[in-house]
C-alpha positions in Angstrom: -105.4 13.9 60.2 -107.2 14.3 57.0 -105.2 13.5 53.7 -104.7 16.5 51.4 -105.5 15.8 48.0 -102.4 15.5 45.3 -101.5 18.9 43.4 -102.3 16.2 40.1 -105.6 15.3 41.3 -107.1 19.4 41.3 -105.3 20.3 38.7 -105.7 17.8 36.6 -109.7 17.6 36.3 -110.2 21.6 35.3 -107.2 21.2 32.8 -109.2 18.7 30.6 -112.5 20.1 31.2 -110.9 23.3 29.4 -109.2 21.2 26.8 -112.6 19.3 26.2 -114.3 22.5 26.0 -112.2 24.3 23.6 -111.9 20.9 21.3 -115.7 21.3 21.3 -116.2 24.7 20.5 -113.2 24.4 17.8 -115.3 21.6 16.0 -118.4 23.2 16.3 -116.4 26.3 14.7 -114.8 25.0 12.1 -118.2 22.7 11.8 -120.2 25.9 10.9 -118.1 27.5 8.8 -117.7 24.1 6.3 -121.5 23.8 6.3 -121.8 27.3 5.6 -119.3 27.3 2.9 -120.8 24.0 1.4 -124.1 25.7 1.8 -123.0 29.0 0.1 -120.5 27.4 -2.2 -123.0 24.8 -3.6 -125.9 27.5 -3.9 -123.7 29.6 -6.2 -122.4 26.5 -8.2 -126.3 25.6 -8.6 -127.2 29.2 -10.1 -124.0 29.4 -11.7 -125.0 25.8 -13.6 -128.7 26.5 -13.9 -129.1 28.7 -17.2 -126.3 26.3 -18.7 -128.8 23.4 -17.7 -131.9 24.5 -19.1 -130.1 25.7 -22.8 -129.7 22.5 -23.4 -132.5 21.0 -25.5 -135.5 20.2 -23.8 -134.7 23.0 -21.8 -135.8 23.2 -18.3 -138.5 20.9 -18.7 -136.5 18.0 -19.3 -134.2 19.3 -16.7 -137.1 19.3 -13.7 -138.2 15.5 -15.4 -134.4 14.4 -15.1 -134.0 15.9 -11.5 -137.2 14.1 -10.4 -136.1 10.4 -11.6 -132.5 11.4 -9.9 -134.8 12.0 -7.0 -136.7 8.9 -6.8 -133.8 6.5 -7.6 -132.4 8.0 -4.9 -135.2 7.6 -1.9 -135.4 4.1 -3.9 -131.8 3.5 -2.7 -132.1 5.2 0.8 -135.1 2.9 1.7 -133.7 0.0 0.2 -133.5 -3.2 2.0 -130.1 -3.9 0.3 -128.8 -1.0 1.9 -129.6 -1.9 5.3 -128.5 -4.6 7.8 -125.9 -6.9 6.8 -127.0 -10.6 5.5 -129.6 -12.2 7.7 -126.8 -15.5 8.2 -124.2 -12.9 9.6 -121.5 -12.9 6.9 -120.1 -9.7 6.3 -121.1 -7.9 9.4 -118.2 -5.6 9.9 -116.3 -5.5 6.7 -119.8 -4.4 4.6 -121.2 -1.7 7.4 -118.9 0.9 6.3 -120.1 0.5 2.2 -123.7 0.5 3.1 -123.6 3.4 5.5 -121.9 5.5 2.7 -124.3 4.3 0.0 -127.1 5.2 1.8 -125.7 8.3 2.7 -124.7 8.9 -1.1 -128.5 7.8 -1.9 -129.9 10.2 0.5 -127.6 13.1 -0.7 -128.8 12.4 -4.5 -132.2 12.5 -3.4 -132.3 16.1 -1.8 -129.9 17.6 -4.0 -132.0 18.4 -6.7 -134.7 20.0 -4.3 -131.5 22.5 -3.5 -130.7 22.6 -6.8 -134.1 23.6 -7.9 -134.6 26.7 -4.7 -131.4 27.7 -5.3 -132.9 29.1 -8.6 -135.5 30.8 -6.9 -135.9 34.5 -5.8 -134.2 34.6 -2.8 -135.3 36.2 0.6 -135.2 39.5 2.4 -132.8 40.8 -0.5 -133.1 43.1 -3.2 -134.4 40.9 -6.9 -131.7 43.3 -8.9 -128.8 41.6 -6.6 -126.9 38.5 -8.7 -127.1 36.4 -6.1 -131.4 36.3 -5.5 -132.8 37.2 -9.1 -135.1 34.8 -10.3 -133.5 32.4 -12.8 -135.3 32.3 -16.0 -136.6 28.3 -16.4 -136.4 27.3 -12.8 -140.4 27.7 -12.9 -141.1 25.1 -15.1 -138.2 22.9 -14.2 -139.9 23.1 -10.5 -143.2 22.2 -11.8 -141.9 19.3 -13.8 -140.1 18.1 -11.1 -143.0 17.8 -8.6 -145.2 16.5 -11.9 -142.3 13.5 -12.0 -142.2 12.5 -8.9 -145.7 12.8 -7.5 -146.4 10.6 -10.8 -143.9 8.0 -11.0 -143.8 7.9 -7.6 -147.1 6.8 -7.0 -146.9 4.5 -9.6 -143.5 2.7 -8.9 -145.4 3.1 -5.3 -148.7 1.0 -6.9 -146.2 -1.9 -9.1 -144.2 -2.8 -5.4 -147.3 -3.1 -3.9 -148.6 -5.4 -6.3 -146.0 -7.7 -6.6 -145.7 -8.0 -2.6 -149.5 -9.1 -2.9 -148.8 -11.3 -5.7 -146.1 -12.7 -3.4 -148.8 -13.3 -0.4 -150.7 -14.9 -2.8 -148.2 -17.3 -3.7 -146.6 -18.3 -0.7 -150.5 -18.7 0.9 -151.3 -20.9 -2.0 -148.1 -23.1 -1.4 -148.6 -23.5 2.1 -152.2 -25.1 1.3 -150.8 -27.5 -1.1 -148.9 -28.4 2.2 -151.1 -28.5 4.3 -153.3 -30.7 2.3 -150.5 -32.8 2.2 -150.5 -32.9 6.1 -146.8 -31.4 5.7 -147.6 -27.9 6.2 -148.4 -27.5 9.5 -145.2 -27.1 11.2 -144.1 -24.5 8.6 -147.3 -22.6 8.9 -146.8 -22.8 12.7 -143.6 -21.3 12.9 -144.1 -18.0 10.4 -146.9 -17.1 12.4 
């Protein structure tokens, strides 16, 4: 005669399937609406904040140059070495993840910020340009042109001064292990890095 299964067994199995499932759909609820508030909230601080920003002097020029520096120390940080894996010895592997992870998250945030920042200032889409909340904002223009001026310029150019000190670096290190090798101590080092 075939065992029956427990009453615990089929019940048990649909009960957290529907627990799972409503925990899911709660997060992904309460999920949306934070982003959406964050999204919202943040877009009216950043037109709220805008014609304060560019009255100061400079005005919105030195407003879109400030943004773009903000904006490169930022990726600077994001791509950083420092930022990523912990020392190459092993100390410090689970009591430093945690710090790095949010610095580079904190690096990545300050780098895209100013991008929203600076649409958020723009006309806005599929709504009428006499509403508050999509009129142009007077400055945003310039400050957006500056901006992209800033960091296509300095970029490329703290872009050109890393690569030239990595290939003043090569140089170095190839010039030291010739001095070894002429030596006749140099070969095992050479061997290894390759």
């Amino acid at each position: 005669m075939p065992e029956r299964p427990t009453a615990g067994a089929t019940e048990g199995n649909p009960r957290f399937r529907v627990r799972d499932g409503v925990g899911f759909m709660l997060f992904v609820v309460v999920g949306a609406a934070v982003l959406v508030g964050l999204f919202g909230g943040s877009r009216w601080a950043a037109r709220e904040s805008a014609p304060v920003l560019y009255e100061l002097p400079g005005g919105s020029w030195s407003v879109g140059g400030a943004l773009g520096l903000v904006t490169l120390l930022g990726w600077g940080g994001a791509v950083s070495g420092r930022l990523g894996s912990p020392a190459a010895n092993g100390a410090g592997k689970a009591s430093g993840a945690i710090p790095r992870r949010v610095a580079r998250g904190a690096c990545c945030a300050a780098a895209l910020a100013p991008v929203f920042f600076l649409l958020s200032g723009l006309r806005g889409k599929n709504c009428r340009s006499y509403e508050e909340g999509c009129a142009y904002v007077p400055g945003t223009g310039p400050a957006l042109l500056v901006y992209v001026g800033c960091v296509a310029v300095v970029g490329w150019l703290a872009y050109r001064r890393r690569r030239a000190v990595l290939e003043e670096r090569r140089v170095r290190e190839r010039a030291r292990l010739r001095k070894l090798r002429r030596r006749g101590k140099g070969k095992s080092r050479a061997a290894r890095q390759r």
